[in-house]
C-alpha positions as CSV (number, residue, x, y, z in Angstrom):
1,X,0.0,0.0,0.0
2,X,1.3,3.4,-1.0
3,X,2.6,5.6,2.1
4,X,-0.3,7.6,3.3
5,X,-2.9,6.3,1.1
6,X,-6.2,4.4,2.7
7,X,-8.1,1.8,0.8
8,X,-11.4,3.4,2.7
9,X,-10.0,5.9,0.4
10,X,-10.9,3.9,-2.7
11,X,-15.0,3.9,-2.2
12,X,-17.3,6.2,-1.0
13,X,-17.9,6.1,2.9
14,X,-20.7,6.0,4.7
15,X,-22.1,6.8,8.3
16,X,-23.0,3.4,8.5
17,X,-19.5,2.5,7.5
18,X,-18.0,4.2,10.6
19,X,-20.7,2.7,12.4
20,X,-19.5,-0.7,11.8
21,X,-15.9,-0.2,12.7
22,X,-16.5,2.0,15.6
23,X,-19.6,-0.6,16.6
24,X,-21.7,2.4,17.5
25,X,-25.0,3.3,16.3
26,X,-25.7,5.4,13.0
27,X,-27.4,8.0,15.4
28,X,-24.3,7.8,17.8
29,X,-22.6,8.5,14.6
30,X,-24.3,11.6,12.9
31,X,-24.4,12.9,16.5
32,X,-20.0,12.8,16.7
33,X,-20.0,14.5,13.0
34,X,-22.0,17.1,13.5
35,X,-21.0,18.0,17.3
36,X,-23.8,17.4,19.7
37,X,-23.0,17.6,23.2
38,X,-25.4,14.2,24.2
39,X,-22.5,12.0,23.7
40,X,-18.9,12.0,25.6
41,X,-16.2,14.3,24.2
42,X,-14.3,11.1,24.0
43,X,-16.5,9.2,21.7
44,X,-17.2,12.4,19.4
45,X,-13.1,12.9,19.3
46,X,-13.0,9.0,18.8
47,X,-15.6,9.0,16.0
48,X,-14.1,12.1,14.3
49,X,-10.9,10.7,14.0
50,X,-12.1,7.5,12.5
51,X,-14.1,9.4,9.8
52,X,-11.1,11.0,8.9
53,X,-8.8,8.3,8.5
54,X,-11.7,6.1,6.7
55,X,-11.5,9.6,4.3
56,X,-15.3,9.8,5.4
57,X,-16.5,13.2,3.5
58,X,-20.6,14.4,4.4
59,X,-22.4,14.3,0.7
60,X,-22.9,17.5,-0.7
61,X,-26.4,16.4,-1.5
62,X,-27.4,15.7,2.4
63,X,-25.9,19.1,3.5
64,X,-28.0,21.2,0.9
65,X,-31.4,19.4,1.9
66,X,-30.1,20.4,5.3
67,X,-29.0,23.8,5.6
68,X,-30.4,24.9,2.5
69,X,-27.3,26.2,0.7
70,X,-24.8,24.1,-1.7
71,X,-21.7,25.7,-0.9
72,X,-21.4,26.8,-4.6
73,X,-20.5,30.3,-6.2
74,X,-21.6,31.3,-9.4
75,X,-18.9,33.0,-11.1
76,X,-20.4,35.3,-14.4
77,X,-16.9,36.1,-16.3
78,X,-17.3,37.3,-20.1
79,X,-16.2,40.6,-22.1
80,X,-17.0,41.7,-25.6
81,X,-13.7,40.5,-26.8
82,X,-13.7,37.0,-25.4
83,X,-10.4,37.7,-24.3
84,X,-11.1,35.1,-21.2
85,X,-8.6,34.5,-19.1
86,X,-6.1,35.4,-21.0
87,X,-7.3,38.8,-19.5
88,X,-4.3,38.8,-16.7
89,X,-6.1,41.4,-14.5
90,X,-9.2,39.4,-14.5
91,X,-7.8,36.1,-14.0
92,X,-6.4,37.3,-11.1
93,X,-9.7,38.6,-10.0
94,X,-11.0,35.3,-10.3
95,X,-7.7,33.9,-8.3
96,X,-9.0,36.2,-6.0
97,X,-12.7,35.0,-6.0
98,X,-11.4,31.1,-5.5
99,X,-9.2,32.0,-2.7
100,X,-11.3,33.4,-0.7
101,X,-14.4,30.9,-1.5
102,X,-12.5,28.5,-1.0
103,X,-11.0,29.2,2.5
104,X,-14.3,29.2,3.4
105,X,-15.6,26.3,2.1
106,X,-17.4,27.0,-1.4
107,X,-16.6,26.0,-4.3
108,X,-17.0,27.7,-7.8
109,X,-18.9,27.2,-11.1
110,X,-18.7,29.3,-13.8
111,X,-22.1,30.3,-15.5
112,X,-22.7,30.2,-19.3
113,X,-25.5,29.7,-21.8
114,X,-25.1,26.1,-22.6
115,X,-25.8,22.7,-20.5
116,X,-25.0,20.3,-23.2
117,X,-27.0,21.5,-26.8
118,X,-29.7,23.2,-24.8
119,X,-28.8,27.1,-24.4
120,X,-30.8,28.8,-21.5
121,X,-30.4,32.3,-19.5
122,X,-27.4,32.5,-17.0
123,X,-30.4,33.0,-14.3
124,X,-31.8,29.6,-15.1
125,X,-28.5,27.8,-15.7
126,X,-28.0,29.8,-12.0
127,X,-31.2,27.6,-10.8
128,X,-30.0,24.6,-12.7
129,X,-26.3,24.5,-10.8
130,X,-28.0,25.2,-7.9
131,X,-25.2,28.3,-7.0
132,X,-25.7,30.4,-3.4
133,X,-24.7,33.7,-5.1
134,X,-23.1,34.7,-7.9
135,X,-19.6,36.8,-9.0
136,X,-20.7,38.8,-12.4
137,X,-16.9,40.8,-13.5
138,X,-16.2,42.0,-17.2
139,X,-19.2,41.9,-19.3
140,X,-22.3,43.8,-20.7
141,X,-23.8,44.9,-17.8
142,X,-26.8,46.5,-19.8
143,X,-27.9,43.1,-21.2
144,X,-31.4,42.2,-20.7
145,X,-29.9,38.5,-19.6
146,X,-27.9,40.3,-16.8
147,X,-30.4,42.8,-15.8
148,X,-32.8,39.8,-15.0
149,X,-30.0,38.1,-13.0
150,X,-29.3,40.8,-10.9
151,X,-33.2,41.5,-10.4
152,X,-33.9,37.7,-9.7
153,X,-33.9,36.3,-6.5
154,X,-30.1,35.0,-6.2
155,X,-27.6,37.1,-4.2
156,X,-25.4,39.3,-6.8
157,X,-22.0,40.9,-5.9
158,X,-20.6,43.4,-9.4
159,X,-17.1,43.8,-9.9
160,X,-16.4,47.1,-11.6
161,X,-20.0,48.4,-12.2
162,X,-22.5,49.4,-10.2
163,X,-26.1,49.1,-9.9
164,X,-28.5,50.8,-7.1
165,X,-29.4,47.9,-5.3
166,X,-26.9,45.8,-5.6
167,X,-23.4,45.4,-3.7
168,X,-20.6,46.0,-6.0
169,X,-16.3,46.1,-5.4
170,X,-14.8,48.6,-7.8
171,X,-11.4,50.0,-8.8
172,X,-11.1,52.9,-7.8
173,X,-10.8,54.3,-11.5
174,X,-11.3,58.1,-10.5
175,X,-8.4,58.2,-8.2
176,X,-6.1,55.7,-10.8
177,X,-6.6,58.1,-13.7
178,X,-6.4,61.2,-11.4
179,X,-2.4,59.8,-10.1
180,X,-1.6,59.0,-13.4
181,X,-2.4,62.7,-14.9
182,X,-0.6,63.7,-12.0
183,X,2.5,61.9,-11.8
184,X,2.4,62.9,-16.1
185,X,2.6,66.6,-15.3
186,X,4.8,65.7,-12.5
187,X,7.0,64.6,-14.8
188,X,6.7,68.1,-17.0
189,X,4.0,66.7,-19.5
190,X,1.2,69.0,-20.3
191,X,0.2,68.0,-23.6
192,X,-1.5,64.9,-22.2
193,X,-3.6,62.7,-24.6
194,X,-5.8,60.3,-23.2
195,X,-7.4,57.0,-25.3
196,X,-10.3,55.6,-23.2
197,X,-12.1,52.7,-23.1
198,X,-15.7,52.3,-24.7
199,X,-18.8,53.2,-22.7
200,X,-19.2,51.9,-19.2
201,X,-19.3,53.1,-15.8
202,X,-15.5,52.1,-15.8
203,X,-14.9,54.7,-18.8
204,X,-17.2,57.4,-17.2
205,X,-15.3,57.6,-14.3
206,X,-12.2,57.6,-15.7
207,X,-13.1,60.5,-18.7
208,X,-14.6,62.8,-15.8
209,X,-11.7,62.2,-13.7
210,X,-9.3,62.8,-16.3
211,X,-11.3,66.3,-17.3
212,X,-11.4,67.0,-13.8
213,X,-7.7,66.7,-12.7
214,X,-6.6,68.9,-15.6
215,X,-8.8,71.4,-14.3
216,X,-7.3,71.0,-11.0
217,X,-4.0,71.8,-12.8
218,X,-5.4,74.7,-15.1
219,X,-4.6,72.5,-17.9
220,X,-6.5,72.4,-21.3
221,X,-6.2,69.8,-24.1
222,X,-8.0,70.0,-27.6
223,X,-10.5,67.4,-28.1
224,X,-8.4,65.7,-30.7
225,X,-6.4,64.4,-28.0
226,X,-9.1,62.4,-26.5
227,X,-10.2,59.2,-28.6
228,X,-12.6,55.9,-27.9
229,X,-10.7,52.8,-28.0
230,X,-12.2,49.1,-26.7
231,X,-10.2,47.6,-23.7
232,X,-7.9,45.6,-25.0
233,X,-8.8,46.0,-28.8
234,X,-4.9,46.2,-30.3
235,X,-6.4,47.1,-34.1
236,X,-8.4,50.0,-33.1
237,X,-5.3,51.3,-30.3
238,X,-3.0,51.4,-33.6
239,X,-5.1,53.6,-35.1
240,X,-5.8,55.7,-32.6
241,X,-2.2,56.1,-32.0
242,X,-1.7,56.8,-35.8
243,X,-4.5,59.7,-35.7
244,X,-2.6,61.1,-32.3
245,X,0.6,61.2,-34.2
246,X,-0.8,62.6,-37.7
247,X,-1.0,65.7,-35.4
248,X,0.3,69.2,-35.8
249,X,0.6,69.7,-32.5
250,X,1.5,65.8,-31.4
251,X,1.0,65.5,-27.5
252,X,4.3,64.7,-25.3
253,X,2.3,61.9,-23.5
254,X,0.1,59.0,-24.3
255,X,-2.5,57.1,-21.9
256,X,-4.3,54.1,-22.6
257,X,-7.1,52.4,-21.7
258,X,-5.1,48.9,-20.7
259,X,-1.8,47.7,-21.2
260,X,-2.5,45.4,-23.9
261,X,-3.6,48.7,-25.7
262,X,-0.5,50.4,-24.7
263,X,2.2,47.2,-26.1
264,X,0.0,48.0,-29.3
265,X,0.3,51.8,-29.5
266,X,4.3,51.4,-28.5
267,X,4.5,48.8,-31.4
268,X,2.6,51.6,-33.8
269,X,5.1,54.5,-32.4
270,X,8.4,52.2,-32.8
271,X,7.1,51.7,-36.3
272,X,7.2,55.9,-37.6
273,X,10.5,55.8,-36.3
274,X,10.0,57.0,-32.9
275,X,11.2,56.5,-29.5
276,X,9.9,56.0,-26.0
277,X,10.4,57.7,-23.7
278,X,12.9,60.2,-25.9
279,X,10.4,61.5,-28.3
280,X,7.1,60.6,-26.5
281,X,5.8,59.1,-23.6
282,X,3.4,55.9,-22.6
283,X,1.1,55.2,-19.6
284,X,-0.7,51.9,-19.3
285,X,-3.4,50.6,-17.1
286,X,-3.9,47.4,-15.1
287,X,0.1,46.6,-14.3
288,X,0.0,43.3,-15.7
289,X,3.6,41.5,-15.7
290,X,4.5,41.9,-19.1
291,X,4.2,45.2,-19.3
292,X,7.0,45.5,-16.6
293,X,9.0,42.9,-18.3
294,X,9.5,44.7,-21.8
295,X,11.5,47.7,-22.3
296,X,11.2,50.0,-21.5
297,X,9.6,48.8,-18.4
298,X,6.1,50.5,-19.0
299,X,4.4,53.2,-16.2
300,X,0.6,52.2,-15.2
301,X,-1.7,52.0,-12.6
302,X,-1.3,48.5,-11.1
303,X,-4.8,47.6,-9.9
304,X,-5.3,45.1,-6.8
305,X,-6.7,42.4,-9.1
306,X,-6.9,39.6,-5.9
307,X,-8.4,42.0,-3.4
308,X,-10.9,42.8,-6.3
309,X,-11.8,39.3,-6.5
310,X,-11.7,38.2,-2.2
311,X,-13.4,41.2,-1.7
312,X,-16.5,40.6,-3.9
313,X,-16.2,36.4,-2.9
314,X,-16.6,37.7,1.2
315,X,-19.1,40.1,0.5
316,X,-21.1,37.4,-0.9
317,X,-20.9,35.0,1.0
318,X,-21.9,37.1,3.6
319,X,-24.9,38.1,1.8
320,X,-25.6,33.5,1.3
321,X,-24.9,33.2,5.1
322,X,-26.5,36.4,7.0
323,X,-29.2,37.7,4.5
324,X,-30.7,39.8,6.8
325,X,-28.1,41.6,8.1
326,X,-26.6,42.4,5.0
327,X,-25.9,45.6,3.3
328,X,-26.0,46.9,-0.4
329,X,-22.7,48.5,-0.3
330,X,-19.8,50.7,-2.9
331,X,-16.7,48.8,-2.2
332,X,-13.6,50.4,-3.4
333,X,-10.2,49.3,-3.9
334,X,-7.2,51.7,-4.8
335,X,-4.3,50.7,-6.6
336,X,-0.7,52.3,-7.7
337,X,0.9,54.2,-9.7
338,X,4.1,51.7,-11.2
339,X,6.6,54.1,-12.3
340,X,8.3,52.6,-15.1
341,X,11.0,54.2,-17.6
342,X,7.7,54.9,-20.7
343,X,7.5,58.3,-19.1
344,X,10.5,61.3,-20.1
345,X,11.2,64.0,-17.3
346,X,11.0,67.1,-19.5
């Protein structure tokens, strides 16, 4: 037999199993496992630590009839370039989400359209897995399917978009964009272009705070400078980097709405024959590892992709465990400005 390895390991054990080789009762039994104080400490200890070396585990299917929960976390990943997890920032979001599920004894199921052939609505493949709660990051959030999700009756946690009444953990996109204008014209930039995502509640914040912060510095840019670009869409960041070039006036600094955007605009700005940071200078977003890796090393706003992902996991599951005393709450999480070499002192 292999070190360390049981042959109760082998098969599925019962209660009635340890009841045999403890030659108890099946009651004396469930009583041990689930900690009643009617038999001896001794026997409960004794029973306990038979059930663990028989590799006894209670069926998942007896605990939901029982408490009424199935230990199970919906997790509602998806963005309009099916990017995936090949999204670093949002798989370690959902690193995030599995850690702290399953420290706490849930496990996790991502929700689709599809069981098999049939296609149904992520709230009734929600009903069909059976989930406590579910995790929705990086999607549509205006799509009728999610709308009647988040209006159903299963407890919803948003990452990075908020709705009214429903609790939501959110970069904190104001303040990111705000520190990276900043540390720009700390840096003697003040012809600062800025290529932002698509329309969300994401973009929004990060537009207005943009606006606002060159207010703050009594700085004006033209309106040429600031251009729409999808997250993560390389084709469209190329040419939005071209038309930022093209200019008369061609700004000293660059932002973009990721840093897969940003790799595409430097690629785009190598190609005319420029260089970075001599003749103009790159900020990111996200600070995803390969963006520090290449050089030079590019400056963005490193978000706190695993607290993103715990936070909106514990916030749940106190929402499955103590429904009535929770709270529809905004929670924010701050990242950092990553100084990297993209940026020139002028």
């Amino acid at each position: 037999m292999l070190k360390g390895f049981s042959i109760w390991g082998m098969i599925m054990v019962s209660v009635k199993d340890i009841a045999a080789r403890c030659n108890v009762s099946v009651a004396t039994v469930s009583k041990a496992l689930n900690g009643y104080s009617d038999i001896s400490k001794e026997k409960r200890d004794y029973i306990n630590a038979v059930a663990k070396e028989m590799g006894y585990f209670p069926n998942a299917a007896a605990i939901a009839l029982k408490t009424n929960r199935t230990y199970n976390i919906g997790i509602l990943f998806l963005d309009a370039a099916n990017n995936g997890l090949t999204n670093e920032h949002f798989a370690r979001v959902l690193q995030g989400v599995k850690e702290e599920a399953e420290s706490r004894g849930y496990d996790i199921t991502f929700i689709n359209h599809h069981i098999g052939a049939r296609t149904m609505t992520y709230t009734e493949h929600c009903y069909y897995r059976g989930v406590d709660g579910v995790v929705i990051a990086c999607i549509d959030f205006d799509e009728p399917e999610i709308i009647e999700l988040v209006n159903s009756k299963i407890p919803v946690v948003t990452i990075d978009h908020v709705f009214h009444n429903i609790t939501s953990v959110i970069s904190d996109n104001v303040k990111g964009v705000r520190d990276l204008v900043l540390y720009a014209h700390s840096m003697g930039h003040r012809k600062i272009a800025f290529i932002h995502g698509d329309d969300s509640s994401v973009s929004r914040d990060r537009l207005a705070s943009f606006y606002r912060t060159l207010d703050e510095l009594g700085l004006k840019v033209p309106e040429s400078y600031v251009l729409v670009c999808p997250y993560r869409d390389a084709k469209t960041a190329a040419q939005r980097t071209k038309q930022l070039l093209a200019q008369k006036d061609m700004p000293s600094c660059i932002l973009y709405p990721d840093d897969f955007t940003a790799v595409s605009g430097i690629s785009v700005i190598e190609q005319e024959g420029l260089h970075i940071p001599e003749d103009i200078s790159v900020i990111g977003y996200d600070g995803n590892s390969y963006a520090r890796a290449m050089e030079p090393a590019l400056t963005t706003l490193a978000q706190d992709s695993e607290v993103l992902g715990r936070s909106a996991a514990k916030h749940l599951i106190q929402m499955i465990e103590k429904p009535k005393t929770a709270l529809v709450e905004r929670v924010v999480v701050e990242g950092k400005v990553l100084a990297g070499r993209s940026v020139k002192k002028l």
